[in-house]
C-alpha positions in Angstrom: 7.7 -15.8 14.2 10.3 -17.7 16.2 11.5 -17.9 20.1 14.7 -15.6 19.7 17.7 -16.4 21.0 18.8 -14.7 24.3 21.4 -13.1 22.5 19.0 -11.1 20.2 16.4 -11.4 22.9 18.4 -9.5 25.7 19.2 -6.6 23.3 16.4 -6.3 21.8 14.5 -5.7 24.9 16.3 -2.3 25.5 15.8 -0.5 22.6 13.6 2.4 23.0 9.2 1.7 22.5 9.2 2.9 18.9 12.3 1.0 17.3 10.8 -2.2 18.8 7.6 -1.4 16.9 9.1 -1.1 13.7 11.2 -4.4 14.4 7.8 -6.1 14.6 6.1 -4.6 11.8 9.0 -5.4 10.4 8.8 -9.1 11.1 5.7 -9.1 9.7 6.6 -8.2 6.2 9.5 -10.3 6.7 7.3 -13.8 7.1 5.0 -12.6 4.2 8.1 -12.1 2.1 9.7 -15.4 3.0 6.5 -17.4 2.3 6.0 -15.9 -0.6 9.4 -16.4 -1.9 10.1 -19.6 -0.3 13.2 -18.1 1.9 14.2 -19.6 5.0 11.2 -18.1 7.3 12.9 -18.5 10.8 16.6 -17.1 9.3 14.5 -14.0 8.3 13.1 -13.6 10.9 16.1 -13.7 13.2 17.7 -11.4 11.1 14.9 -9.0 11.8 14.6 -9.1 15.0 18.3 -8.2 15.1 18.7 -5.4 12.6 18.3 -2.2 14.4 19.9 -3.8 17.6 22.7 -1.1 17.3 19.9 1.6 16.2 19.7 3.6 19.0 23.3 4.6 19.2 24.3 7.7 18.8 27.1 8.8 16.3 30.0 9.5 18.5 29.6 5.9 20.2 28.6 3.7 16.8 31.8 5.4 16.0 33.5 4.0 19.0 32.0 0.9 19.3 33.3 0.2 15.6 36.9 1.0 16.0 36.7 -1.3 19.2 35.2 -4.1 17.1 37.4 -3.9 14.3 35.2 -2.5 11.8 37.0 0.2 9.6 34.6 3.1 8.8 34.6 4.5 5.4 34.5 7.9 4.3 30.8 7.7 3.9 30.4 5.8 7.3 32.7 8.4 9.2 30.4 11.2 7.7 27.3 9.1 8.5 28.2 7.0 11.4 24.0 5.9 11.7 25.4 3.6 8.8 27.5 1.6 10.9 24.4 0.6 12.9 24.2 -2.8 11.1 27.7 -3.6 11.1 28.1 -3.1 14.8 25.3 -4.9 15.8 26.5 -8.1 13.4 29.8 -7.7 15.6 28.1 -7.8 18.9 25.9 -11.1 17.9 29.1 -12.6 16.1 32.1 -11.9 18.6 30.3 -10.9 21.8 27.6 -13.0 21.9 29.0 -15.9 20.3 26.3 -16.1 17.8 27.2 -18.7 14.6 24.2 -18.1 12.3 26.2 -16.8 8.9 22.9 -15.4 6.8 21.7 -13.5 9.9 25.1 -11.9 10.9 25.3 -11.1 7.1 21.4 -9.5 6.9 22.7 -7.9 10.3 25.4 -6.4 8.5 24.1 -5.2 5.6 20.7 -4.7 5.5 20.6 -0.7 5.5 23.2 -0.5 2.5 23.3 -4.3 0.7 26.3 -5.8 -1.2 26.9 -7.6 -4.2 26.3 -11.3 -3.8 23.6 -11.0 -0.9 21.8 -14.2 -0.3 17.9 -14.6 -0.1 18.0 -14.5 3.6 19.7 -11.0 3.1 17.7 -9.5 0.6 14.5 -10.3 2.6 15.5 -8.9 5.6 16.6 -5.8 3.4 13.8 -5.4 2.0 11.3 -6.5 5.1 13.6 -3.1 7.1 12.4 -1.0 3.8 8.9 -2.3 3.9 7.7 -1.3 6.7 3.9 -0.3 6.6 5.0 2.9 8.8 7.9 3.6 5.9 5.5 2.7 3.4 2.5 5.5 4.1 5.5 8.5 5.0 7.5 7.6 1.7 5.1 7.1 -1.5 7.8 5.8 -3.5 7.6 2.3 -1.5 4.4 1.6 -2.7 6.1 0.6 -6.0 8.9 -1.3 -3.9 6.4 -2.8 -2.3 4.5 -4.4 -5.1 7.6 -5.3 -6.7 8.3 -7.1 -4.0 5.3 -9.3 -4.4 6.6 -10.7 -7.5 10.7 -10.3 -7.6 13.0 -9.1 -5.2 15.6 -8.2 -7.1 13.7 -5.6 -8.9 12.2 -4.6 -5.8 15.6 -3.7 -4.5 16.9 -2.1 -7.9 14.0 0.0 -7.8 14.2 1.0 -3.5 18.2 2.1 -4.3 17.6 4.3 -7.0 14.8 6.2 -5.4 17.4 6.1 -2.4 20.0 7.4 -4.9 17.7 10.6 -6.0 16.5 11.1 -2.1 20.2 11.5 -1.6 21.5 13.1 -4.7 19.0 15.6 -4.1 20.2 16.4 -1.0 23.8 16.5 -1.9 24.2 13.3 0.9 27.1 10.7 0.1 26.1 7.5 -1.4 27.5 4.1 0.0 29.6 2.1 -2.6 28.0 -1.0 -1.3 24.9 -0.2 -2.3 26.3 1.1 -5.6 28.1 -2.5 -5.7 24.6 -4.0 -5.2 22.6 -2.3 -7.6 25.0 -3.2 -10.6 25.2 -6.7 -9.2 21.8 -6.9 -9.2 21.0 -5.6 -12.7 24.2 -7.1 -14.7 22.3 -10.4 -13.1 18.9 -9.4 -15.0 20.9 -8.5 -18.5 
């Protein structure tokens, strides 16, 4: 894993004990992925360590600190503002911080829902959030994301979004167009 930047560094340092952890374990599966796949180890791994950056917000000020960035909520994103986590924290690194990497601010922004087009950088750091060993054991549906992912990400993502879909179909949730965009990206791409 790489020295991080003080503008990922500084942030990440004040997120609560537990978010931390996962941001390492994380990590982990992040460099396993990258090797594996031949991604850009050190972009993943930045992207990583800024993910959740914006994690431990709650609702009311993700909300607020949105609006005040620039970022537009959605319907589904004003109904679940925990969604906007990623897209605030890309805006902090990118316009606060004065950070230039492009793949990271984009895994930054994306990685809980995805979008059509994501890069290899991206999809790693998606799938490296998903992955986590602690995610893994409390949902058994990311064991077969999870060996997918040994072999082909794309199908390892395909497969983590409609199991995401049912979760939150079941539970009469909304659904994020992005990650609807992503999914029919992703298999139009296979056919």
């Amino acid at each position: 894993m790489v020295k991080l930047p003080t503008a990922i560094e500084s942030r990440l340092i004040e997120l609560p004990t537990g978010l931390r952890d996962h941001v390492e374990r994380a990590r982990e599966v992040g460099q396993e992925l990258a090797i594996r796949h031949c991604v850009d180890a050190e972009t993943v791994d930045l992207g990583i360590a800024a993910h959740d950056l914006a994690r431990a917000l709650k609702s009311d000020t993700l909300l607020s600190e949105a609006l005040s960035h620039g970022i537009n909520p959605d319907i589904v994103e004003r109904h679940e503002p925990l969604l906007l986590h990623g897209p605030v924290a890309a805006q902090w690194l990118e316009h606060d911080d004065q950070y230039e990497n492009g793949p990271v601010i984009q895994a930054v922004r994306w990685h809980t829902t995805g979008f059509a087009g994501m890069g290899e950088v991206e999809k790693t750091v998606f799938l490296a959030d998903k992955l986590d060993p602690n995610k893994v054991r409390r949902y058994p549906y990311l064991k077969k994301v999870q060996n997918l992912a040994i072999s082909d990400l794309d199908s390892a993502i395909v497969e983590y979004i409609d199991r995401q879909i049912e979760f939150l179909l079941e539970r009469g949730f909304l659904i994020h167009p992005a990650s609807l965009e992503f999914r029919n990206h992703l298999i139009a791409r296979q056919g």
